[in-house]
VOGU-3710 file (C-alpha; in Angstrom, 3 decimals, decimal comma):
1> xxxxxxxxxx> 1,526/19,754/4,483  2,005/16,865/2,123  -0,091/14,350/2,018  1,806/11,164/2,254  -0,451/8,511/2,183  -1,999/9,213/-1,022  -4,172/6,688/-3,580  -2,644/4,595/-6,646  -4,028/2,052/-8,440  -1,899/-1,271/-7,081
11> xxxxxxxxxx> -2,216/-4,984/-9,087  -1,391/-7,969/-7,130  -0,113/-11,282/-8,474  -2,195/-14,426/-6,799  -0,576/-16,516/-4,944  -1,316/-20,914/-4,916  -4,482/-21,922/-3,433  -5,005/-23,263/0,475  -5,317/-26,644/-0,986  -1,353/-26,495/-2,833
21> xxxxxxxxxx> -0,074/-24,443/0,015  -0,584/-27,237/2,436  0,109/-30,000/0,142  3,536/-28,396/-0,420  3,586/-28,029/3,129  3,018/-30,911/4,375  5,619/-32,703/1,512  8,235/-30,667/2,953  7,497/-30,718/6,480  7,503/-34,719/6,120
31> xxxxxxxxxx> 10,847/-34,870/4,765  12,382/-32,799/7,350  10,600/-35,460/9,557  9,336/-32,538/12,082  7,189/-33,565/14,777  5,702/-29,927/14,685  2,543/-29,003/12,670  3,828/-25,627/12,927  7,353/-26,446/12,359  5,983/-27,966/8,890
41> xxxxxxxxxx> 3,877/-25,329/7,709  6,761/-22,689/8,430  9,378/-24,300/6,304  6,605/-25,740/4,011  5,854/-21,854/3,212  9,136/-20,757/2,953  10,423/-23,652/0,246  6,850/-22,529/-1,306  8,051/-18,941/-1,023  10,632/-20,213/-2,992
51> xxxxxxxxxx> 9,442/-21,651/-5,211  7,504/-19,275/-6,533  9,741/-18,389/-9,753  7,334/-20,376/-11,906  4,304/-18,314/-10,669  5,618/-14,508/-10,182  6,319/-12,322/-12,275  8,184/-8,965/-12,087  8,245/-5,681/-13,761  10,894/-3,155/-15,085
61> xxxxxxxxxx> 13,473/-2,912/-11,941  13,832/-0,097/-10,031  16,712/1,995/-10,976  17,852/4,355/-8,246  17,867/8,225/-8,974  21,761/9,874/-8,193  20,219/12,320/-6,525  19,942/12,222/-2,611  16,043/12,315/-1,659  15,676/13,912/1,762
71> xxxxxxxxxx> 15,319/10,955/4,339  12,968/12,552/6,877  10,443/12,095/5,112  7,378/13,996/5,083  6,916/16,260/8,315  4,310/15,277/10,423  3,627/15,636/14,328  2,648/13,018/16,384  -0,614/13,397/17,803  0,207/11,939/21,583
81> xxxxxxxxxx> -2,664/9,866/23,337  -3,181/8,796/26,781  -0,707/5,978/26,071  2,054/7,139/23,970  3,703/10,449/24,787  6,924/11,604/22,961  8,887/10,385/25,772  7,973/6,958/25,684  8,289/6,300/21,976  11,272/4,136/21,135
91> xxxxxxxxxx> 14,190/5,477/18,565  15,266/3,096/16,219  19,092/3,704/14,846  18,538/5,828/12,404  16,338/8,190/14,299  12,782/6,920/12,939  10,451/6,781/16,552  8,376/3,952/17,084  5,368/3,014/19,866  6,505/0,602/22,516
101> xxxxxxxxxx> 4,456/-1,784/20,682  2,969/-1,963/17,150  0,524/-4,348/15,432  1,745/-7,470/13,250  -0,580/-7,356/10,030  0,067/-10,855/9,157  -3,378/-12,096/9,583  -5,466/-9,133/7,828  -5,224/-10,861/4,106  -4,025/-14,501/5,333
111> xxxxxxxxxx> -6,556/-17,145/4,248  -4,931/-20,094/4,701  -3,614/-19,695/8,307  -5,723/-17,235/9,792  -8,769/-17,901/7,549  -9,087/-14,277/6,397  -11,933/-13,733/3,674  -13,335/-10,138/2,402  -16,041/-9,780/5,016  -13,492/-9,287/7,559
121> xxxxxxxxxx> -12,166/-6,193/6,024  -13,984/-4,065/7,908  -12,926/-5,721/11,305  -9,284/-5,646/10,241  -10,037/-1,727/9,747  -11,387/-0,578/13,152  -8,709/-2,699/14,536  -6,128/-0,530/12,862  -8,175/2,816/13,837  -7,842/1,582/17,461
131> xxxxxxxxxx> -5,283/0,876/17,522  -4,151/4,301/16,002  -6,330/6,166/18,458  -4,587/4,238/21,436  -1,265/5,183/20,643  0,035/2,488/18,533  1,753/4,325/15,282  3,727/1,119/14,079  2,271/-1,494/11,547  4,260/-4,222/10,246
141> xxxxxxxxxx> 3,374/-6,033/7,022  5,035/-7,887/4,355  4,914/-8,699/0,284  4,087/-12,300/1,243  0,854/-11,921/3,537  -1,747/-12,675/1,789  -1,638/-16,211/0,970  -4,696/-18,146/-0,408  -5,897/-13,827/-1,200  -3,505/-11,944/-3,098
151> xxxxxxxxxx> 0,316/-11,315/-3,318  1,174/-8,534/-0,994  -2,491/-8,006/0,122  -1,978/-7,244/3,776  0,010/-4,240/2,558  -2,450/-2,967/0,315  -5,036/-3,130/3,230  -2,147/-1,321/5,897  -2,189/1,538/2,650  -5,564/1,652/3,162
161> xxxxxxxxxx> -6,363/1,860/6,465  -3,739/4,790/6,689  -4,754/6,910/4,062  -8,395/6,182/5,462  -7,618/7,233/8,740  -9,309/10,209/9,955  -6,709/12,223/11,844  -4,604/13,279/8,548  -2,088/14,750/11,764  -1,148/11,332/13,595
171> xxxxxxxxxx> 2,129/10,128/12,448  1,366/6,046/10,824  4,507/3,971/10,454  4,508/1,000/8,234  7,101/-1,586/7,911  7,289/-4,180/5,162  9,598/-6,868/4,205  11,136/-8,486/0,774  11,070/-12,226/0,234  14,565/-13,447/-0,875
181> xxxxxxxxxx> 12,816/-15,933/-3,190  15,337/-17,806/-5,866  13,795/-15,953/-8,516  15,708/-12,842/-7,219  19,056/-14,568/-6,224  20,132/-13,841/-10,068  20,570/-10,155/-9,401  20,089/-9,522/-6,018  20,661/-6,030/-5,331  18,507/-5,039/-8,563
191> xxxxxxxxxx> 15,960/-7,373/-7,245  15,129/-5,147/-4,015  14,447/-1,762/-5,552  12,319/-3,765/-7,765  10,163/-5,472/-4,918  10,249/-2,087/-3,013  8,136/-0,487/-5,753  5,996/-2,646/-6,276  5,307/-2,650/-2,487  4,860/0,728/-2,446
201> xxxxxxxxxx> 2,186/1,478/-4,963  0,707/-1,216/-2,836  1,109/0,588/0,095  0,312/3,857/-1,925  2,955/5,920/-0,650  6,495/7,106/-2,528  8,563/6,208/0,767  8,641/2,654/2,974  9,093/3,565/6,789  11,006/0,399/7,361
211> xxxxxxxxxx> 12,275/-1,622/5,068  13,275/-5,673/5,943  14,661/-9,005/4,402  12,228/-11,579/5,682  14,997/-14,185/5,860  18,078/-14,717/4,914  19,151/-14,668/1,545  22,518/-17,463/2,369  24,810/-17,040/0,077  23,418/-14,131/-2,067
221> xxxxxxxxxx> 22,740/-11,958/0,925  25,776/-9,619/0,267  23,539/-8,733/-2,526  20,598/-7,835/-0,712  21,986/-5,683/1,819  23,516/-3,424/-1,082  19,877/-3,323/-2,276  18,962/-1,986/1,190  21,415/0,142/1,460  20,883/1,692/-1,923
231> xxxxxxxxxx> 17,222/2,148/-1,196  18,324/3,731/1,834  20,574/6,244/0,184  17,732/7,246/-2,540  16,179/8,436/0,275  13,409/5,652/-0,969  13,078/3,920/3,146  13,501/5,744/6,290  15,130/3,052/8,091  16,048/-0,951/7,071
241> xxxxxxxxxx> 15,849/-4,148/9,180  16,432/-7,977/8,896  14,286/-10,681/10,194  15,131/-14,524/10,977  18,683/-13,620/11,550  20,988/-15,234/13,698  23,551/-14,127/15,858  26,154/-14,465/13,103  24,390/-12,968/10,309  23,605/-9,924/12,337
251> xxxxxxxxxx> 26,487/-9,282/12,726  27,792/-9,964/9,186  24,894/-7,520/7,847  25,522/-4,854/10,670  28,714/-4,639/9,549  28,455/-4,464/5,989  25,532/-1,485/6,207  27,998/0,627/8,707  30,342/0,281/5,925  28,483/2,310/3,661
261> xxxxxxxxxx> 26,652/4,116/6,731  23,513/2,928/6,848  21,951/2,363/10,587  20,660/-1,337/11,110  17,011/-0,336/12,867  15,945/-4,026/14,221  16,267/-7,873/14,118  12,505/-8,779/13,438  12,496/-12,685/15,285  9,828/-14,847/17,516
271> xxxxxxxxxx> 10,178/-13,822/21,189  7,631/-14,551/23,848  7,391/-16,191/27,194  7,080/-19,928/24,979  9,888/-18,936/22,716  12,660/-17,616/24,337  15,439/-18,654/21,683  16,735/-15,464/21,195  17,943/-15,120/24,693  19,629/-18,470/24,251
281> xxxxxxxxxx> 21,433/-18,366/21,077  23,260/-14,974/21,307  20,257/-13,008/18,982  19,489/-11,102/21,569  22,957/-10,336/23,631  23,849/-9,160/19,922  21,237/-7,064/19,629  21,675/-5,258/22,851  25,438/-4,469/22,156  24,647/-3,067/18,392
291> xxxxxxxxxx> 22,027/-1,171/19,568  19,433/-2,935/17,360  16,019/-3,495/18,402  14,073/-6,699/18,539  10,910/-5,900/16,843  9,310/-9,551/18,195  6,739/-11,090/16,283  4,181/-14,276/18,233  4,329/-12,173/21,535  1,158/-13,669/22,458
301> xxxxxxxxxx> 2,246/-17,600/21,288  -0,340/-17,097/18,661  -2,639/-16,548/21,379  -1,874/-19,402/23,696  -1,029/-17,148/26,144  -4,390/-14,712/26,490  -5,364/-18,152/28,187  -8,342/-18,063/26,186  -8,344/-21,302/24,365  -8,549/-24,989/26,395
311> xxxxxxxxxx> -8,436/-28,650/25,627  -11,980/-28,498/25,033  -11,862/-24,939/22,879  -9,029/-24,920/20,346  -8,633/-22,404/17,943  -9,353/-23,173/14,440  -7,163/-23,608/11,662  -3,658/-24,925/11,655  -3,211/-23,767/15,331  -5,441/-26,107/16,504
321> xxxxxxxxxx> -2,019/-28,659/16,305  -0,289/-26,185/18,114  -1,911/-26,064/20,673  -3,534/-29,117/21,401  -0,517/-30,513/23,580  0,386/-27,606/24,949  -2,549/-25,878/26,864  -2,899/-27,551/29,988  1,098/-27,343/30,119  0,902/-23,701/29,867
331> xxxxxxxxxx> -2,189/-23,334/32,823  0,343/-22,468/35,704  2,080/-19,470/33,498  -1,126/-18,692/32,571  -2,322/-18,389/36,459  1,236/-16,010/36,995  -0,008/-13,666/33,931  -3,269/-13,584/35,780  -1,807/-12,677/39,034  0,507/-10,360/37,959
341> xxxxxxxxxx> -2,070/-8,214/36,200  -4,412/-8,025/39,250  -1,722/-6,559/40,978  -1,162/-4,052/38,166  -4,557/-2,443/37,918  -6,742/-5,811/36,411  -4,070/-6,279/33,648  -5,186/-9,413/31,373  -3,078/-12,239/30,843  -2,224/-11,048/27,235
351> xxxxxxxxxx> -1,175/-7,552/28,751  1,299/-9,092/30,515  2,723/-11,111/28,733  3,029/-7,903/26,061  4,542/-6,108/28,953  7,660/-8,869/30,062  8,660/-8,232/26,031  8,385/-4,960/26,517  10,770/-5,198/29,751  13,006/-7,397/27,754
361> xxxxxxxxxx> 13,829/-4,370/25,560  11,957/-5,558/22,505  8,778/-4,045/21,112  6,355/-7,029/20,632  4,058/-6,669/17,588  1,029/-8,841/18,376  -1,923/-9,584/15,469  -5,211/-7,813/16,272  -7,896/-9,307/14,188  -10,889/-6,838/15,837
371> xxxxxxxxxx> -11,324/-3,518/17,544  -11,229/-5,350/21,179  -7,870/-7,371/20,283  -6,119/-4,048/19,151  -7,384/-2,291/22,734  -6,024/-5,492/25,045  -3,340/-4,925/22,996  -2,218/-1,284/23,699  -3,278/-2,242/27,522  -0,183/-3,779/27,898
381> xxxxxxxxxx> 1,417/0,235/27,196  1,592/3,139/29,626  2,709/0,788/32,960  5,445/-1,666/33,797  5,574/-4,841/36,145  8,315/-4,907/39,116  11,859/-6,540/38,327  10,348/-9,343/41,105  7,488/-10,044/38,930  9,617/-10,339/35,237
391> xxxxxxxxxx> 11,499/-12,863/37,396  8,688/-14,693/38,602  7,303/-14,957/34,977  10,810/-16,005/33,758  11,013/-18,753/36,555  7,507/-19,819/35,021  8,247/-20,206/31,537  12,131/-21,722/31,979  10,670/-25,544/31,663  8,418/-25,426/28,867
401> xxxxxxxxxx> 9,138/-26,995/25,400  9,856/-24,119/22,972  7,110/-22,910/21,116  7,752/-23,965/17,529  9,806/-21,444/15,181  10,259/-20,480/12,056  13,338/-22,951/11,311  14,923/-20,270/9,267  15,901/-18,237/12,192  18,564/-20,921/12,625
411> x> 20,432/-20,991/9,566
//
């Protein structure tokens, strides 16, 4: 059998320091006058994003074989676990089968908001081995993690982990996602084969599992989706998604990849039990009748809802904000997570919440930062709560104040 996850030398472009990051940040946050520490360093990063013509640098563009390459991809079986089986993965459209949950990579290579440094490498690792041996074969990553480390560093780590992994058998999806940055709004279509290679010979691989536009590109993102769909047809991705989209730009890309027949596999967006937007403005009715998944990233509220940070134990880092005015609002969800998972076998409050996304329809990809997060993490797999106790949770979480977004996901 091949072997698909296979060594290259990858270089990475660095990225600002923490220090400009949150300047910029905080400039841009102000003039949007946003009450929302997280609200600010969202848009903050993505104008930084954006800016990032004057720093990055790109090499020869890809230029797409005529020849068909075989989409399958190389054949591997799925080694099933006490918590996956082959009937309970998900299928994407396009065929490519997923875990009912996977693992959002954001944080392994983040310094500035997750305060990732070297010595955690190792952590990061048996997290994704854990994970892995609990069932979990999807990993979702993305050129930009790695700020205040490396450009694209979390996705040289997911390479590694993978091709590190001892169980050459078990299956290892990994998604990844392009950054419509300005610099690449002058040829557009060109501009994603060319980002695609570089992130694979980060990734070390010849083919990207799933392939997705971070956010929308506006008014160049006709451009983009060609470059998907061209990627797609050189046999280069298995599958392609979007992320940040709103109802009306999901359907304006859906359409324009069935054109040229090219399955839409998901609508990567923040869903949880403190963000609920995408039940409210149409992103998730449209899903449902296009038969694209919501891969949902912040499950957990960026932990606020494990219920293990207080008033008087914040997390560290730009969370701390976050959260400061919001945990004793959240106490009586948190007591509704708690009772629901006694009644389900000592569930934690995490696993439950994981679960009500997972009985939403949407596969939840929480962060897992250690060995013990990633195993919480797959505890919310392999069960589900009653329809009574999804309402009750809904009931719960109906009179919070959203939990800040990436602002994006609205235009």
């Amino acid at each position: 059998t091949e072997q698909r996850w296979h060594r290259v030398s990858a270089s990475s472009d660095d990225l600002p320091s923490h220090r400009s990051f949150l300047l910029v940040c905080n400039f841009f946050g102000t003039m949007i006058k946003s009450r929302s520490a997280y609200s600010k360093l969202c848009l903050g990063g993505a104008v930084l994003l954006n800016l990032l013509v004057t720093v990055q640098s790109f090499h020869t563009p890809v230029l797409f074989s005529g020849r068909r390459a075989a989409r399958s991809g190389v054949s591997m079986t799925p080694k099933m676990t006490a918590s996956t089986s082959s009937e309970s993965l998900v299928e994407l459209a396009g065929g490519l089968k997923v875990s009912p949950l996977g693992i959002g990579a954001w944080s392994w290579g983040d310094r500035v908001f997750w305060g990732y440094d070297d010595s955690q490498e190792g952590a990061a690792q048996e997290a994704f081995n854990a994970a892995v041996k609990s069932g979990i074969n999807l990993f979702d990553t993305a050129e930009v993690y790695g700020i205040g480390t490396a450009w694209g560093h979390s996705e040289s780590l997911c390479g590694k982990f993978a091709r590190e992994y001892p169980d050459k058998d078990q299956e290892i999806l990994v998604a990844t996602k392009f950054a419509p940055i300005p610099n690449r709004f002058f040829e557009p279509r060109k501009a994603v084969g060319q980002a695609l290679r570089d992130s694979l010979e980060r990734l070390g691989t010849d083919r990207c599992d799933l392939y997705q536009l971070h956010w929308p590109g506006f008014f160049v993102d006709a451009g983009f989706w060609d470059g998907l769909a061209d990627a797609y047809d050189a046999g280069l991705v298995r599958s392609v998604g979007v992320s940040n989209y709103s109802e009306k730009r999901l359907r304006s890309v859906h359409k324009a990849l069935a054109e040229r027949g090219v399955p839409l596999a998901c609508n990567q967006v923040q869903y949880s039990l403190l963000h609920r937007t995408p039940e409210e403005n149409g992103v998730k009715a449209a899903c449902d009748e296009l038969g694209v998944k919501i891969l949902a990233y912040s499950p957990l509220a960026q932990g606020a809802l494990t219920g293990k940070y207080s008033a008087s134990n914040l997390p560290s880092g730009p969370r701390a904000n976050i959260f400061k005015d919001r945990v004793t609002e959240v106490e009586p969800l948190l007591a509704a997570l708690k009772e629901i998972g006694e009644a389900n076998g000592d569930k934690t409050a995490g696993q439950v919440a994981l679960n009500w996304v997972m009985c939403k329809g949407a596969i939840p990809i929480p962060g897992a930062r250690s060995e013990k997060q990633a195993l919480d993490n797959a505890g919310a797999m392999g069960w589900r709560m009653s329809d009574e106790e999804v309402a009750r949770l809904d009931d719960a979480s109906r009179t919070f104040a959203k939990f800040p977004g990436m602002p994006l996901a609205d235009m």
